[in-house]
C-alpha positions in Angstrom: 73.6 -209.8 8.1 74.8 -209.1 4.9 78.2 -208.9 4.0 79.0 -205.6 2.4 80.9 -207.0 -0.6 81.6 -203.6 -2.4 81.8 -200.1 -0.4 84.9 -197.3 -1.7 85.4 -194.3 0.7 87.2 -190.4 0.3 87.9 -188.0 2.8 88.1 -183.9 2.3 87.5 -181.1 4.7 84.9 -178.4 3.3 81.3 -179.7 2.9 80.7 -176.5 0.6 84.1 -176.9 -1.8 83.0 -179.7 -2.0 79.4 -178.9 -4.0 81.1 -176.3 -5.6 83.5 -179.0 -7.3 80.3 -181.0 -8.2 78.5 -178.3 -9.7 81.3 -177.7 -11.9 81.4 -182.1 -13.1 77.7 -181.7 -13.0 77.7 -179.3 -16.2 80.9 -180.5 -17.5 80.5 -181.1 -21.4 80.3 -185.0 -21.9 83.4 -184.6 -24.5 85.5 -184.0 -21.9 84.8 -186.7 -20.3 85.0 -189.3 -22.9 87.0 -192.4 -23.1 89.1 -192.2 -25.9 90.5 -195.5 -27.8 94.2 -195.6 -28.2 96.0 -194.6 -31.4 96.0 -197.5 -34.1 98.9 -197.7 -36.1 97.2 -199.0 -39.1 94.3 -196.6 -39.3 94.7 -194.7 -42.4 93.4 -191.8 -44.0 89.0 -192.2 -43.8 89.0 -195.8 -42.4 89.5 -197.3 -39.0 87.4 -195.2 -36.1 85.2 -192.8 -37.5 85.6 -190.6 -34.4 89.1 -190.1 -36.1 88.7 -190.4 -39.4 92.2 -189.1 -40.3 95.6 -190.8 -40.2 97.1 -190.3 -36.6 93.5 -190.4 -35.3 92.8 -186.9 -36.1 89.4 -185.8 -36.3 87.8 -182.8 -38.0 86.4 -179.3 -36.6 83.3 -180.9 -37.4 83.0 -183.2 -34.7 83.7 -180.2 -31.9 81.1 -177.6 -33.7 78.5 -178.1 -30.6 81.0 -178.9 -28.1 78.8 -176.1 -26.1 75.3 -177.2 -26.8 74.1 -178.8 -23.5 75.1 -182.5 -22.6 72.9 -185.4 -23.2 72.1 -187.8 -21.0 73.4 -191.2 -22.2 73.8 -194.6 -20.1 77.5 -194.9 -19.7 78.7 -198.4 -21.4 80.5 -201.2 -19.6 84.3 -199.6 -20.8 83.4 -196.3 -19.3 82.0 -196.9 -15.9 84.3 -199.9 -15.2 87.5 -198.2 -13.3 89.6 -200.3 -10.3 88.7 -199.3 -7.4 92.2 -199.4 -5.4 92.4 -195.9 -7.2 90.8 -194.4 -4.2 92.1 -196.8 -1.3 92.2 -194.2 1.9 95.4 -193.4 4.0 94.7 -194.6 7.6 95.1 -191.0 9.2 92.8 -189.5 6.2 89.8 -190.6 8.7 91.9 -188.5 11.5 93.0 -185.5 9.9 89.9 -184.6 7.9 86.1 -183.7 9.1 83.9 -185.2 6.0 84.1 -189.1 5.1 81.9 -190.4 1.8 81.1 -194.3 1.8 79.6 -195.7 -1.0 78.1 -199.5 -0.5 75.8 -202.0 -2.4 72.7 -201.6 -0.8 72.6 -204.1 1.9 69.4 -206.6 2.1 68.9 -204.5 5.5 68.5 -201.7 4.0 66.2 -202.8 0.9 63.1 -202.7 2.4 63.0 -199.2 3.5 64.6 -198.1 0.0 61.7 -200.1 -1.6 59.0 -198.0 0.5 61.2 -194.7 -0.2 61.3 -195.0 -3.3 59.0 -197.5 -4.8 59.6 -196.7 -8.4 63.2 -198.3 -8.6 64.8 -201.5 -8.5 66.4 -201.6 -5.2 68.1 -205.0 -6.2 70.4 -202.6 -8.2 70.7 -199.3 -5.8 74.0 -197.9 -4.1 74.3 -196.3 -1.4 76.2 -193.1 -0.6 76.2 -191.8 3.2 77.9 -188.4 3.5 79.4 -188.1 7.2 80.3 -184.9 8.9 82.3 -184.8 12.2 80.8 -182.1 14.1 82.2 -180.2 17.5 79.1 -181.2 19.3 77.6 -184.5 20.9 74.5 -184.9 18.3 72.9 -186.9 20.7 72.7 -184.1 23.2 70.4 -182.4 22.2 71.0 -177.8 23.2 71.2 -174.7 21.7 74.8 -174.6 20.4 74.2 -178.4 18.8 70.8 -177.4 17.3 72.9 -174.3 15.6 75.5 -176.7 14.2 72.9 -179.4 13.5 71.4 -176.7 10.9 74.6 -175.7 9.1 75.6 -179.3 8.9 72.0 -180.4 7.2 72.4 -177.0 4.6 75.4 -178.2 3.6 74.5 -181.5 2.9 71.4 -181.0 1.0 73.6 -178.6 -0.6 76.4 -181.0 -1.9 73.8 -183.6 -2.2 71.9 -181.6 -5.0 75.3 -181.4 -6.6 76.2 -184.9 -6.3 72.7 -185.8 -7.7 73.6 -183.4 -10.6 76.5 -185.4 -11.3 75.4 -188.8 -11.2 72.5 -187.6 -13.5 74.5 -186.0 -16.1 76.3 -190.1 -16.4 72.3 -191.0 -17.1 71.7 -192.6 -13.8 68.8 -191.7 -11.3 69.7 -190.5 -7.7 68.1 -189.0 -4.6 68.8 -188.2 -1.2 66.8 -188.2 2.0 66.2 -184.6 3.7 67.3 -184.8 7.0 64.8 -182.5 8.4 61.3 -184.6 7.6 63.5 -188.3 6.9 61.7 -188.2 3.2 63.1 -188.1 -0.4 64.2 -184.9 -1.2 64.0 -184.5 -4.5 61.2 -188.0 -5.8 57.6 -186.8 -6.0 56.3 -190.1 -4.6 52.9 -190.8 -2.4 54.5 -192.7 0.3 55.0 -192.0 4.4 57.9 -193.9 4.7 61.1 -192.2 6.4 64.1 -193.2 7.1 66.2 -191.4 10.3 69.8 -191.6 11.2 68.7 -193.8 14.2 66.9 -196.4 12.6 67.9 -200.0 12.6 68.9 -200.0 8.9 71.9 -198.0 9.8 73.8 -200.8 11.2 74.0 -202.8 8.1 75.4 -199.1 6.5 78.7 -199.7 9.1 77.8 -197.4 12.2 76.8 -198.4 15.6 72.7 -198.0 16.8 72.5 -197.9 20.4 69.2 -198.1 21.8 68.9 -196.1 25.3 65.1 -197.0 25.9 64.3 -193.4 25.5 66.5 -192.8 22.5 68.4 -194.3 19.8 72.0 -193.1 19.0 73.7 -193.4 16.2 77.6 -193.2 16.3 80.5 -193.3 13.7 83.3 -196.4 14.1 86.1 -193.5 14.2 84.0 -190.1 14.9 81.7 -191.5 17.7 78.2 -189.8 18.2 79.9 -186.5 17.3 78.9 -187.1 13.3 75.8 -185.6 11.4 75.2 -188.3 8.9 73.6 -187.8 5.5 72.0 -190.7 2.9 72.5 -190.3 -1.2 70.1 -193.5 -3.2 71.4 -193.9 -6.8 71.3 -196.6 -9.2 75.1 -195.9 -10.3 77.2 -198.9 -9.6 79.9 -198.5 -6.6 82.3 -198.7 -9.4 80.9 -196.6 -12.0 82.7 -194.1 -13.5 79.9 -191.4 -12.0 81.1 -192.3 -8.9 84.4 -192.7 -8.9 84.1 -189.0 -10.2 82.2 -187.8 -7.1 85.2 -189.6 -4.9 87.8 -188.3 -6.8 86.4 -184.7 -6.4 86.7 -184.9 -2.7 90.1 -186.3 -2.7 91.0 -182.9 -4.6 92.0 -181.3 -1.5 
């Protein structure tokens, strides 16, 4: 098996606050998200950066005249994606105390495969993946009327905060997609193929949970949460340390 080499997690405790603060990043103008360089001291009046033309680094009106004209989509640069990752090391009891985890990972060579049939417009050599795990009050395995109820809620708000997050990893130029968790199919891709991929399926394993086949099942369960978790899949092409998704992380550690 593949050793998962890369993977950041965050914790928070409202699926829907939680698209709420991604719609907002996703329509946040790029200027204020920007990089800036640090002052020089010998830039002088017109000469050094011509972002800030002036001495002291001061820019005109100028530059700010379209500041609400819509965002374009440009491919982040090495300086602005790259960000350490120990910025969003987890506290121990974060898994304990709060209902929602996000893990993002490389895409492991187990899980290629599928993504290649999923989604066989993009290089999976260069995908991440970003699995959105609810604890839930019920058994998900068991399957009745109150868990069907809370298996519905659960899937609304992930395709609701998966939207958002696709929003956002789209407005830093990169592609994304997510798999519906009622039909196990790309969401939002308009792509010919059958191919699904379910919480249950083998793949999983090499994502961290545990598969457990029961001959006339399979269940899925959480390391921490057990098989009370309702597990969603995000598919982007945004680095595990970009600054796209660092932003997404960082908006669930909010709370």
């Amino acid at each position: 098996m593949a050793l998962q080499t890369s993977k950041v997690n965050a914790y928070c405790s409202n699926i829907r606050q939680l698209a709420s603060r991604l719609r907002i990043l996703s329509v946040q103008p790029a200027v204020e998200r920007t990089v800036f360089e640090p002052i020089q001291k010998d830039a002088g009046a017109l000469g050094g950066n011509k972002q800030f033309p002036f001495a002291g680094n001061v820019t005109s009106q100028a530059a700010y005249k379209n500041i609400q004209a819509e965002a374009e989509l440009i491919q982040p640069t090495k300086e602005v994606t790259e960000k350490p990752l120990n910025e969003f090391k987890v506290n121990v009891s974060d898994a304990t105390e709060k209902n929602i985890e996000l893990k993002v990972v490389a895409c492991p060579d187990e899980m290629k495969k599928k993504a290649g049939e999923l989604f066989p417009n993009q290089n999976v050599d260069a995908l991440s993946v970003l699995n959105v795990t609810q604890k839930t009050q019920h058994d998900m395995s068991v399957w009745n009327a109150n868990m069907e109820v809370e298996w519905m809620a659960l899937s609304s708000g992930f395709v609701e905060s998966a939207k958002a997050a696709c929003d956002v990893l789209n407005s830093f130029g990169y592609w994304a997609d997510f798999i519906d968790p009622s039909t196990g199919k790309p969401y939002l891709s308009k792509t010919e193929t059958n191919a699904t991929l379910n919480v249950t399926d083998e793949e999983y394993r090499s994502l961290g949970f545990e598969v457990t086949d029961m001959v006339c099942c399979k269940i899925l369960a959480h390391k921490i949460w057990g098989k009370m978790v309702f597990v969603g899949t995000i598919f982007t092409n945004a680095p595990v340390d970009s600054h796209a998704v660092n932003a997404i992380l960082a908006k669930a550690k909010v709370e």
